[in-house]
C-alpha positions in Angstrom: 18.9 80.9 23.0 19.6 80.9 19.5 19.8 77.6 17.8 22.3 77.1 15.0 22.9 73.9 12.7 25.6 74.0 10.0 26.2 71.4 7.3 24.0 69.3 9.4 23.2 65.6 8.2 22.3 62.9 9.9 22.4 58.8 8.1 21.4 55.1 9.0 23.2 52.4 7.5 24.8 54.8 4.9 21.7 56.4 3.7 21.3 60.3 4.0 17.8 60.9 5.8 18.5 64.8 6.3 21.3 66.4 3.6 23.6 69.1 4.2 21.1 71.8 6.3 22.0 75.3 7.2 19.4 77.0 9.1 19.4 79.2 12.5 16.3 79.5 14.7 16.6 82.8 17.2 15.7 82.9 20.0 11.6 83.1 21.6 11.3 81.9 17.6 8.7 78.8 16.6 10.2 77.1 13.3 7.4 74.5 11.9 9.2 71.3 10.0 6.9 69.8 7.7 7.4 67.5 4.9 5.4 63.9 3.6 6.3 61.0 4.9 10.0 59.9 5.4 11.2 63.4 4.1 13.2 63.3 7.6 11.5 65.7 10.0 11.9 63.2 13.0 15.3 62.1 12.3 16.1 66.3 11.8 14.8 66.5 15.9 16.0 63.9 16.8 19.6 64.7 15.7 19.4 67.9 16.9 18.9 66.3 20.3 22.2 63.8 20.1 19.6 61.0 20.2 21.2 59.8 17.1 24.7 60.6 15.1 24.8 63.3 13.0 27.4 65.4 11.2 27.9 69.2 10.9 27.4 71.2 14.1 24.5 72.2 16.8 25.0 75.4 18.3 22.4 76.4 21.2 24.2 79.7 21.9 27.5 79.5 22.7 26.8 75.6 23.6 28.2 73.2 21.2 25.6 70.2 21.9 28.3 67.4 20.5 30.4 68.5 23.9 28.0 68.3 26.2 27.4 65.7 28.9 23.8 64.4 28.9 23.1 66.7 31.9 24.3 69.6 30.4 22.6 68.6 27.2 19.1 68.3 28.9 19.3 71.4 30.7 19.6 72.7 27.2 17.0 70.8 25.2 13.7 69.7 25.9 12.4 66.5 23.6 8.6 65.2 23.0 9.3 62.1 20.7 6.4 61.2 18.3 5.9 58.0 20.0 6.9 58.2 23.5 7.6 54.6 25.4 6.2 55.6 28.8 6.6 52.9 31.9 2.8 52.3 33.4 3.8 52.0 37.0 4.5 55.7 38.1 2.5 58.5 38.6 1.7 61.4 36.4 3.3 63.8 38.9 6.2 61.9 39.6 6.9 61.2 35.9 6.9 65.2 35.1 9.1 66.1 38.2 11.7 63.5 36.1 12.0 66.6 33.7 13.1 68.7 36.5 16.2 66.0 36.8 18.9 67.9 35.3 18.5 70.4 37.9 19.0 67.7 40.8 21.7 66.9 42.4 22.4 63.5 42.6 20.5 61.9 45.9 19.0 64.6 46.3 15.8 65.7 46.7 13.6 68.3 44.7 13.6 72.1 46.1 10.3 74.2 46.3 11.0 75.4 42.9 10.8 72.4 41.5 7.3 71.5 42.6 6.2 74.4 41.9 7.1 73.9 38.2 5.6 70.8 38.1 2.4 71.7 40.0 1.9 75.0 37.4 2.4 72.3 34.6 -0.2 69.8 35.9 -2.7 72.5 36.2 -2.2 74.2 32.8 -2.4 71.5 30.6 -5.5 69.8 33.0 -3.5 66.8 34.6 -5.4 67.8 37.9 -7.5 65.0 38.3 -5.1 62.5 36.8 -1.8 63.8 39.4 -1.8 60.2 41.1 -2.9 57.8 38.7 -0.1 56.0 37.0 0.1 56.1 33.3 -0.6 52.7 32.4 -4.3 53.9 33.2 -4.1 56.8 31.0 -5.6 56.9 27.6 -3.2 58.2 24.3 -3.7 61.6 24.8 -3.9 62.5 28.3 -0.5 60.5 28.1 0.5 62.6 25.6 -0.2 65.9 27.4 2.0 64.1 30.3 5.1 63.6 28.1 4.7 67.3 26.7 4.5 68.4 30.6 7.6 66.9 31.9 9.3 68.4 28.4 8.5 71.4 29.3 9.4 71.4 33.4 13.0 71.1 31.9 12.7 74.7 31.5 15.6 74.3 28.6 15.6 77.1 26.5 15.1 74.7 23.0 11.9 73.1 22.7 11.8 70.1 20.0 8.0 68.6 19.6 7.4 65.6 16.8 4.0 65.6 16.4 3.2 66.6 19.9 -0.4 66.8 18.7 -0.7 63.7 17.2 -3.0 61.6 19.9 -4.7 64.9 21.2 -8.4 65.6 20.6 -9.0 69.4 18.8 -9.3 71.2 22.5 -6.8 69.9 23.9 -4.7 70.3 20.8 -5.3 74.2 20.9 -4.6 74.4 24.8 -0.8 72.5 24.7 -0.2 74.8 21.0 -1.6 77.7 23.4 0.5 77.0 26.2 3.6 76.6 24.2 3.4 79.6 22.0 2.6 81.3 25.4 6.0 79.9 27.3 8.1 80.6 24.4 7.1 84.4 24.1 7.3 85.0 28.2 10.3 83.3 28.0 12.5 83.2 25.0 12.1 79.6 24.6 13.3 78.7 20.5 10.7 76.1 19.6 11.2 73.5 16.5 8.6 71.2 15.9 7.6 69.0 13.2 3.8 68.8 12.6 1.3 66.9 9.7 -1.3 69.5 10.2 -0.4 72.2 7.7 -3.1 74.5 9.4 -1.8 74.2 12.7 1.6 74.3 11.7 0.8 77.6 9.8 -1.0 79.2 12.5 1.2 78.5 15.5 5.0 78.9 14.0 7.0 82.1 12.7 8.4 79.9 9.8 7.9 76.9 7.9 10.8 74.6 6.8 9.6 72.2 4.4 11.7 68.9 4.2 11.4 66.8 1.1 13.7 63.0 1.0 16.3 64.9 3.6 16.4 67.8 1.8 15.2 71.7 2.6 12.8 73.0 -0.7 11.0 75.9 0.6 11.6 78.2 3.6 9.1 81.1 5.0 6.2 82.3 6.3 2.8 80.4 6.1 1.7 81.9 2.8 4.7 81.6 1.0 4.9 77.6 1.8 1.9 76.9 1.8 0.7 77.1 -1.7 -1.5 74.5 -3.8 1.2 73.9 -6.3 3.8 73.4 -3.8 2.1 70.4 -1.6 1.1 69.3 -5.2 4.8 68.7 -5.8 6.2 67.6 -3.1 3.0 65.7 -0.9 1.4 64.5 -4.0 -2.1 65.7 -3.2 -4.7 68.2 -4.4 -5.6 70.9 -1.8 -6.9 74.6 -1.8 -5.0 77.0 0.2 -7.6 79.4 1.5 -6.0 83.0 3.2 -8.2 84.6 5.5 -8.2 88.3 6.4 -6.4 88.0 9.6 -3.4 86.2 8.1 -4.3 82.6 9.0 -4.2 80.0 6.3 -6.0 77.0 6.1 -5.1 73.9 3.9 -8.3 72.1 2.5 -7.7 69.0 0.6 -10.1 68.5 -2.1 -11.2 64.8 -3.7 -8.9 63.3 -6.6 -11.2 62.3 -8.8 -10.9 60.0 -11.7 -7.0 59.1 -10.2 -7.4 56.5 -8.1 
C-alpha cells in the first residue's frame, strides 16, 4: 500500500524533532532515512507508527493511521525499534508467532497459516537451531534477527526498520537486507527504514531521504544524495563517494588530518 505523510511533525516537550514533511512512499518501494545524529530519523518511524504524537496525517492507502485501533493499526504496520526491550523468558518461536497477533482472535488459538509463517521466518533468517531457547540466552544479534522476524510475520503491508542492522555481523546483515528487499518485491510491501551505513542504505533502497535537525535537505537516488560535499555539510565528515559500474555507491571516509 501506498504510504502518505502530509504536514507531518512530530515534538517532545515543545521542541520540533521532525518539521513539516511531505513525502509519499508507493507501494513494493524501499525509502532509506538517513541523517547524523538527532536529525530525527527515529522519532520520523516512530511517529509514523502512532508510537508517539504527531501532527499532520499518515495515510497507508485509504487507512488513516490516527483512526485506527491498535489492531487495525498492526495489521497495517510492522515496527523493528532500534533498541528493542525483549523479555528473556519466552522462546524464540513463541515470541515471533506474537507478530501474527493481530490476526488472532481473542482466546484463540493460531491456524495452520500462522505456523507456517512463523516456521518459513525461523528458517530464512537461520533461527533453526535457536527455535526453543529463550531470548535471555541469545546474544545481540541473533536477538536482533528475532525482533526483525516477528516484524515481518505481521505480514502488514508497511515495513518500518531503525537500524535493523545495527547488532548484526556483515553476513547476517546482507541475509535480513536480502530477505527484505526480497518480501517487499514478491509482495508489495512499502519499506521505510532509517540506516547509519550510507553504503547499505544506498544499495538496498529506491530513495534516500536525508533528515538534517527535523528537517528534509535532499531527496533521490543513491548518487544524487550521496555526494562528498553533501555529508560534508550536513554529517561534518570527510568521505569519498566512489560509483562503481554497476550503479552501487560506496561511501569511504577518509582521515581528518591536522583538525582534531
Amino acid at each position: 500500500m501506498k504510504l502518505a505523510l502530509t504536514g507531518f511533525r512530530v515534538e517532545y516537550d515543545g521542541c520540533p524533532v521532525v518539521v513539516g514533511l511531505d513525502e509519499t512512499v508507493a507501494p513494493g518501494e524501499w525509502l532509506c532515512v538517513i541523517g547524523p545524529n538527532g536529525a530525527g530519523k527515529s522519532s520520523l518511524l516512530r511517529g509514523i507508527a502512532a508510537l508517539v504524537d504527531s501532527c499532520g496525517s499518515v495515510h497507508i492507502g485509504e487507512h488513516d493511521i490516527a483512526t485506527c485501533t491498535p489492531r487495525e493499526a498492526a495489521r497495517l504496520v510492522a515496527f523493528v525499534p532500534q533498541d528493542p526491550v525483549l523479555p528473556d523468558d519466552i522462546s524464540v518461536y513463541d515470541y515471533v508467532m506474537l507478530g501474527r497477533n493481530p490476526y488472532i482472535r481473542p482466546f484463540g488459538r493460531e491456524s495452520g497459516h500462522d505456523r507456517n509463517v512463523v516456521s518459513r521466518l525461523i528458517g530464512e533468517l537461520e533461527l533453526g537451531m535457536f527455535v526453543r531457547r529463550m531470548l535471555g540466552t541469545l546474544s545481540g544479534g541473533e536477538r536482533q534477527r528475532v525482533v526483525v522476524a516477528r516484524a515481518l510475520a505481521q505480514e502488514s503491508p508497511v515495513l518500518l526498520l531503525d537500524e535493523p542492522t545495527s547488532a548484526l555481523d556483515l553476513g547476517h546483515q546482507q541475509r535480513a537486507l536480502e530477505l527484505v528487499d526480497k518480501l517487499r518485491r514478491e509482495r508489495g510491501i512499502t519499506v521505510v527504514s532509517a540506516m547509519h551505513d550510507l553504503t547499505l542504505a544506498g544499495l538496498y533502497a529506491d530513495r534516500l531521504l536525508l533528515l538534517h535537525q527535523g528537517v528534509a535537505v535532499a531527496r533521490g537516488d543513491a548518487r544524487s544524495v550521496l555526494r562528498s560535499e553533501t555529508l560534508a555539510e550536513f554529517y561534518g565528515i570527510s568521505a569519498r563517494v566512489i560509483h562503481e559500474r554497476d550503479g552501487t555507491v560506496v561511501v569511504v571516509p577518509q582521515r581528518m588530518a591536522g583538525e582534531l
